[in-house]
N, C-alpha and C positions, 0 to 999 in steps of 0.2 A: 650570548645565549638568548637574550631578549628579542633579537632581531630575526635569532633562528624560528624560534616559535611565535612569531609574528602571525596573525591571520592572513594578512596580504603574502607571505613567504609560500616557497612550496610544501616547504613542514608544517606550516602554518596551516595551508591547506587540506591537507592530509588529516591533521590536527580536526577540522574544523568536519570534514566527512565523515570521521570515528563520533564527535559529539552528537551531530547528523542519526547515525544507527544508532546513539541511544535514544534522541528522542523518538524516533520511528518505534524503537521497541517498549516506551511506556505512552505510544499517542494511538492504540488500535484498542482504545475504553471504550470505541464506540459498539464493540462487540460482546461486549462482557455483560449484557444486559441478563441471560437467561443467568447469571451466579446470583443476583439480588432480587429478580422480576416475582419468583416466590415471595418471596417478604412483603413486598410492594402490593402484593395481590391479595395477601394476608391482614396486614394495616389496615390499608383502604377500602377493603372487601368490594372488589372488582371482581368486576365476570371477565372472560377472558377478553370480548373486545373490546372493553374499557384499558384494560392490560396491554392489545396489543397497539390500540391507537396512543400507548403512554410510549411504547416505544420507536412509534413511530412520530411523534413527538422530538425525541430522540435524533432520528436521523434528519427530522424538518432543519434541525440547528447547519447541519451540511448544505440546504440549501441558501443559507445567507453565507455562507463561505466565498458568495460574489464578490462581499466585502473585500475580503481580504485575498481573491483576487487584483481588483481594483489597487488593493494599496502595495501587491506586492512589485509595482513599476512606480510606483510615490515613497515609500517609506523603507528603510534599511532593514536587513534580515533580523537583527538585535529589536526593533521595535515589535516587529510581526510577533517573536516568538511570546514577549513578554507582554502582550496581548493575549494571546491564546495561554498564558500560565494562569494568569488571575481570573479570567472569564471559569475555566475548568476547574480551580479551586473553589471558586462560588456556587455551580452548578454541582459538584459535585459533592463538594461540602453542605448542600443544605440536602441532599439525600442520607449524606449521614446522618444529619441531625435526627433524621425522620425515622431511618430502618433501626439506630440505635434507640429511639423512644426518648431523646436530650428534649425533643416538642412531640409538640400533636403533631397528626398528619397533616400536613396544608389542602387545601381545597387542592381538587382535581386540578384548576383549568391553573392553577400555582404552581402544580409540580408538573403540569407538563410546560413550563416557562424555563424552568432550572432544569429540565433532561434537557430542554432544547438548547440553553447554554454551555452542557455539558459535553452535547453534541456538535455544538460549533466552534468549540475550543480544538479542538483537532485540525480543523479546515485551517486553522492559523498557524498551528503548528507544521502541517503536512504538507501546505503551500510554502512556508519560508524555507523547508528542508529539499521539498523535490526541487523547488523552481530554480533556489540557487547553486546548489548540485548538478542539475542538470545545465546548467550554464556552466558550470567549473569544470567537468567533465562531458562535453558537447561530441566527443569523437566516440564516447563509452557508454551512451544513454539507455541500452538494453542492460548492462549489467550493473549499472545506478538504477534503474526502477528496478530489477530484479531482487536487488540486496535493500534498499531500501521499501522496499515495499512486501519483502520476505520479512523482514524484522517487526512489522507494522502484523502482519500474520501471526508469529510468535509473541507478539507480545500481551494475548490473549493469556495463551499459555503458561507464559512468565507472571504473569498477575497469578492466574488462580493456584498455579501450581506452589508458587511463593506463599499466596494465602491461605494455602490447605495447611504449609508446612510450620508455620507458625503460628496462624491463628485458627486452626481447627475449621476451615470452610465457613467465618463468622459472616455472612453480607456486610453484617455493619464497618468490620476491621477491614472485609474487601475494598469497601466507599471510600474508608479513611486513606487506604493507601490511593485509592483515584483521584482523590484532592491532590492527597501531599506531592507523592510521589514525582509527577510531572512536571506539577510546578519547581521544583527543585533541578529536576534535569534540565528544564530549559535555561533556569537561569547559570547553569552551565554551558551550553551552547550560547547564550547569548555572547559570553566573553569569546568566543573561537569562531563561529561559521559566518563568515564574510563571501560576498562574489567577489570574485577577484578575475580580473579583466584579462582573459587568457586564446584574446581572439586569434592570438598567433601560433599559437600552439602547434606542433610540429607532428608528423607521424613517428618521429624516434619515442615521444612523450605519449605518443597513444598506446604504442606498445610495453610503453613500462608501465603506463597507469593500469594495462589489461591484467601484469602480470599480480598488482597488489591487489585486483579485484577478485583475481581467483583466491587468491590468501582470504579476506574477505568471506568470499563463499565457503572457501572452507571450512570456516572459523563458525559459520550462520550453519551449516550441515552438522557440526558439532554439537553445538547449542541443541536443534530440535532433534536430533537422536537421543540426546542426554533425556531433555524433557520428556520425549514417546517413551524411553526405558523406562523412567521414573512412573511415567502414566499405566504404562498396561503392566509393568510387576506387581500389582497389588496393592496392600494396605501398610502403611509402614509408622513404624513409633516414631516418638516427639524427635529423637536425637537422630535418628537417622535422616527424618526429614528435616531438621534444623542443618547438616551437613550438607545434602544436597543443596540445601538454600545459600548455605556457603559456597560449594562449588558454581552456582550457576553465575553468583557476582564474579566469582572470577573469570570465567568464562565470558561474560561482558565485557572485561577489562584487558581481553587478550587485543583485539584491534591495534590496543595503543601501540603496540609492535610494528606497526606502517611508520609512524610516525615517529618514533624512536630511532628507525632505521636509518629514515630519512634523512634526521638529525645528524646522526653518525656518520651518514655518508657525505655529508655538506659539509662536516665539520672537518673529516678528513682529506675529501679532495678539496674542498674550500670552493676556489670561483670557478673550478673548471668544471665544474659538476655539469651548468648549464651550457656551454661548451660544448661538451662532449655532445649532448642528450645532440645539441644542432648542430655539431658540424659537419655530419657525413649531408646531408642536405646542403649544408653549403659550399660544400667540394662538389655534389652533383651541381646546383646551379654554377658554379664557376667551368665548370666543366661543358655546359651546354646541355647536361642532358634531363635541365626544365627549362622551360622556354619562358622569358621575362612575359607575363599574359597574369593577368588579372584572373583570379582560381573564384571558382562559385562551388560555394559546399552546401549539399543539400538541407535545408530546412535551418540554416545556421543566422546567428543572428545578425544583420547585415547582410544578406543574403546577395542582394540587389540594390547597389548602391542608386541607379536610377531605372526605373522600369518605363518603359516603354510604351504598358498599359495601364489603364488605372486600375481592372482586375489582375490581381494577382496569379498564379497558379501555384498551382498545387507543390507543396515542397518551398514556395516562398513564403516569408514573412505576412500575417492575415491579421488584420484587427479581428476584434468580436465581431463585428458586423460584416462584414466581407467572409469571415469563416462562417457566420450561422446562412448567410447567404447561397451556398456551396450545397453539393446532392451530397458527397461525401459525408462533412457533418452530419446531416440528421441518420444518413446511415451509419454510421458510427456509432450517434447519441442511441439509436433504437436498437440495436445489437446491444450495446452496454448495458440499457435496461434490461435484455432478455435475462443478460445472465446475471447483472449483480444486483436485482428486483428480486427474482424468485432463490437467489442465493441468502438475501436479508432474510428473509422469510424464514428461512429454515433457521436459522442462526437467530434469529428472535423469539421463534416458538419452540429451540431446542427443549429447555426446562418440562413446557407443555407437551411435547413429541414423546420425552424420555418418560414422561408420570403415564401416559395412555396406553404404552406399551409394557407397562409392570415395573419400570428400574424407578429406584428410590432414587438414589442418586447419577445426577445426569452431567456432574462437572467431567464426568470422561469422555463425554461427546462432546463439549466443549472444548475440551483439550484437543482431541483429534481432530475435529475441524481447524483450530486454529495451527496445528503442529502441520496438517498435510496443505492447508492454505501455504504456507509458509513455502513447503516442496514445488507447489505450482507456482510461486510468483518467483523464487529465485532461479528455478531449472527455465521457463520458459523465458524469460525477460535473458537469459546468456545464450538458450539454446535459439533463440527467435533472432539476435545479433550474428550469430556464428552461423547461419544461414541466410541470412543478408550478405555477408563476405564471400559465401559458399557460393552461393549459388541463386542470389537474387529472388530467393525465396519474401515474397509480400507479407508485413507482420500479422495482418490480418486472418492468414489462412491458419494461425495458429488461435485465434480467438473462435474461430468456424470449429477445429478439435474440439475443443470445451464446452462448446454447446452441445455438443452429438453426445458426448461422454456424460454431462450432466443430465441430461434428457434419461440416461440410462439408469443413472443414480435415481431419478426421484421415479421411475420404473420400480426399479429394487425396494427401494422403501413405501411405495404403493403396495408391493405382494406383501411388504413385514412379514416375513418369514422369519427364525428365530439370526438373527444377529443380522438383522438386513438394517438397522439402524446403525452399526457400524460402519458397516460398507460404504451406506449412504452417507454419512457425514465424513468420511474420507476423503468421496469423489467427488462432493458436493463444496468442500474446501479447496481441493484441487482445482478443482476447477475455478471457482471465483479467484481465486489466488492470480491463474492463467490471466484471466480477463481486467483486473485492477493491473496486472507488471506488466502486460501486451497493450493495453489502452495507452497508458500514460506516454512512451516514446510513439507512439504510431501517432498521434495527437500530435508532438513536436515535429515531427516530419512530413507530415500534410502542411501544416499551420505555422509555421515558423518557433523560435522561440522568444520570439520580442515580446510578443503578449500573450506569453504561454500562460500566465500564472494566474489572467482572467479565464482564458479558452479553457484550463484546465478544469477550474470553478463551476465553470456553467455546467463540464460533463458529469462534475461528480452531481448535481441537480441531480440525478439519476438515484442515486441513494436516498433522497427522502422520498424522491415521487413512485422509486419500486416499492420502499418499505412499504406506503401508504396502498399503494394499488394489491402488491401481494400478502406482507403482512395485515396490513390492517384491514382491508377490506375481505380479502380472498379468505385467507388462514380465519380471521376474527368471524366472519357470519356463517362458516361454512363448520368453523368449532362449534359454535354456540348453536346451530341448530342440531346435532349430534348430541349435545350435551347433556346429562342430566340434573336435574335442581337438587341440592343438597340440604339438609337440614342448617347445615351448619353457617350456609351463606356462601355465595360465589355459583358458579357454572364448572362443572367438571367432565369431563367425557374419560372413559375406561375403553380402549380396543381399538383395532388396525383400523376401524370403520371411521376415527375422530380425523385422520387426515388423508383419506386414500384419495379423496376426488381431487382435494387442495395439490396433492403431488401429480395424478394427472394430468392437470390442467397446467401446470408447471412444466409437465414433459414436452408440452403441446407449442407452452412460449418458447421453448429454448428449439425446438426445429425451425420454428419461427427463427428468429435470431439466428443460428447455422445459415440462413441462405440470405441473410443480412451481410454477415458477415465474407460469404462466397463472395459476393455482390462486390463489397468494397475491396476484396484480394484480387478483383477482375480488375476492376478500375483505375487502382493504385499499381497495377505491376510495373507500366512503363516509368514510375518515381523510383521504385525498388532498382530497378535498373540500374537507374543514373545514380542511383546510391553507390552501388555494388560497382559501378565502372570507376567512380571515383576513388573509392576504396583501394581497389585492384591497381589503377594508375599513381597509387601513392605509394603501395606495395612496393610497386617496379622501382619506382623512381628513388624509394629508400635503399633497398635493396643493389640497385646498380650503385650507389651513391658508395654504399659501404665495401663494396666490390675496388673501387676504383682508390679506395683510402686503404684498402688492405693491398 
């Protein structure tokens, strides 16, 4: 049994991609800033752009995630995570100390040290989960960023909704679980998510890893309908919300069902399990009909045992420097900022959005954002795969949808007409969602996956440098000159007038961005191609294979 649930095993594996989605579903703290940014602004009596450069501060931490880029081709997945446990208990533990009143408040340029720790605790966690996932499952990588990066969505949701239900919406008890919580899950994952060296991997194994991935998805479509039920029903007492809190652990704890399965079915065919998965493949090759030739798989790693040139292209293996070298990258990087810059934005100044517009409480716009993120990173990251097979469809023209659709969103929430802030943070989650599950595999398949786990780092750069351009400068001078002076200390603005030009000007990036994005779906289609032919020829080649054994 020990050997079955081995991390190196394929239960083991499996094992290791359920621990995987939970840390994804308690490492998206970096979103959760408008539940406690009131308190924070309260304490410290900050005006709003004091507030929003604190959380922009916040995402600065994502920028040193180079870091752990860097280490994630030097140091083992178990090391990575439990890095990223302890930095996020620090940083986030010394916010408790503060919103709870355990201390004084620290000097400004103090607590924006420990947001920024809190903030980079993630980049550790999110790189040791995508990079070696994405290596373990290299044939599947639209619906790995989709589910793993859908759960990173819900785990907004999951935090506040968790924290409404037992702690009455406290910041302080919020923080507390920010600390614990994560660090606790990783060091569960550290015992299980291993890479494990699966370069041979076959199309019979592609097709059955597709099918526990739809399980998977399932399982994540479960989860945020549960959560949006719970959200827009209303107000609900201690015990009923104590029960939901019940139902949702378990609901996390269905996954284990992969790996269970797996077990079972190991146990019961025993050795022939792998066998099976390979031998109509090796009845077509005995057969003749693959031909003994050396196979090149797009963006895989080893791509190119010896090249010819010393530029790479496109689809092959790229250091850092070779990829920021390339037109593609910074069309990429500047697409990326359109839409997950002016996305931070909104998602930081939600708290401030929801008070200008008359709602007391603004944790339901929170929820909706992170519940409809969730919709857009899992639907596109399967639906963007299953169009690559289809029909050679470029991932990028799917990042190009979401700018034109979010452009529309911060439209609607410019007129604020009465319930246009729902809409907006619907479309406005949806969308981001889109652009984080569509970035991350289009990224491995320009650039290889050898040095994914730096390449990745440098794009999420894009997170502190939007916060700071849209949050902190845009949102922050554009509040504060609206605003009026209160008796009681801080900057406040009342009316649709505190963000309409900030959304504007937002609509204006993101059509920007849409012909970024056109731009790189021109460029990249003849890779898409060779994607989709290789695809389609392994299709056949399985397919006659199991033809000729039946």
């Amino acid at each position: 049994m020990g050997v079955l649930f081995s991390p190196m095993s394929p239960t083991g594996k499996w094992l290791g991609f359920v621990t995987a989605i939970w840390v994804q579903s308690i490492s998206g703290n970096n979103y959760t800033f408008s539940n406690y940014s009131d308190a924070l602004k309260t304490l410290m009596s900050l005006t709003q752009l004091q507030l929003n450069n604190l959380s922009v501060a916040k995402d600065v931490g994502k920028a040193f995630g180079v870091l752990a880029g860097l280490s994630s081709d030097r140091l083992p997945t178990p090391v990575i995570l439990l890095i990223g446990s302890i930095e996020g208990f620090i940083g986030y533990g010394v916010q408790w100390l503060v919103v709870s009143q355990r201390i004084h408040p620290l000097p400004y340029w103090q607590m924006c040290i420990f947001l920024c720790m809190g903030g980079n605790s993630t980049t550790w966690m999110n790189t040791a989960v995508l990079v070696t996932c994405m290596r373990n499952f290299r044939k599947n990588r639209g619906p790995v960023s989709g589910i793993l990066k859908g759960f990173i969505g819900l785990s907004t949701a999951i935090f506040t909704d968790i924290c409404s239900a037992v702690f009455s919406d406290s910041p302080a008890s919020f923080l507390l679980m920010l600390a614990i919580v994560p660090a606790v899950v990783c060091l569960t994952a550290i015992v299980f998510l291993r890479e494990i060296d699966n370069k041979g991997a076959e199309t019979g194994e592609e097709t059955e890893e597709s099918r526990y991935f739809s399980f998977f998805s399932i399982v994540a479509i479960v989860i945020a309908v549960y959560l949006l039920l719970f959200d827009v029903s209303g107000k609900h007492g201690r015990s009923l919300s104590q029960v939901f809190a019940v139902g949702l652990l378990v609901l996390m704890a269905v996954p284990l069902g992969v790996p269970i399965y797996n077990a079972w079915k190991s146990r019961r065919c025993g050795s022939d399990v792998e066998g099976q998965i390979r031998q109509p493949l090796l009845i077509g090759e005995n057969s003749g009909l693959v031909k003994k030739e050396k196979k090149m798989e797009v963006g895989d790693l080893g791509l190119v045992e010896e090249r010819e040139k010393n530029k790479p292209e496109i689809g092959e293996d790229h250091t850092i420097l070779e990829a920021i070298r390339t037109v593609d990258f910074w069309v990429l990087f500047v697409s990326f900022l359109c839409g997950v810059g002016t996305g931070l934005a909104v998602m930081n100044n939600m708290g401030q959005m929801g008070l200008a517009l008359g709602y007391v409480d603004v944790s339901m716009f929170v929820s909706l954002t992170s519940i409809w993120g969730f919709f857009g990173r899992i639907g596109s990251g399967s639906v963007s795969e299953y169009f690559i097979k289809k029909a050679a469809t470029p991932r990028p023209l799917w990042n190009a949808a979401s700018q034109i659709l979010m452009a529309v969103g911060y439209a609607v929430m410019a007129i604020a007409l009465p319930g246009s802030l729902y809409i907006g943070s619907i479309v406005v989650g949806i969308c981001y969602g889109v652009r984080l599950a569509v970035t991350v595999p289009t990224a491995s398949e320009l650039f290889g996956l050898k040095y994914y786990g730096l390449i990745y780092n440098i794009l999420i750069l894009n997170l502190p440098l939007g916060s700071f351009l849209f949050s902190g400068l845009l949102a922050g001078f554009l509040y504060d000159s609206q605003a009026t002076k209160l008796d009681g200390g801080g900057n406040t603005c009342v009316g649709a007038h505190c963000y309409r030009l900030v959304f504007v000007i937002m609509a204006l990036v993101c059509i920007i961005g849409f012909g970024f994005d056109v731009l790189l779906a021109f460029r990249t289609k003849n890779l898409y191609k060779k994607i989709y032919m290789s695809k389609k020829s392994e299709k056949k080649v399985l397919k006659g294979a199991e033809t000729i054994k039946g």
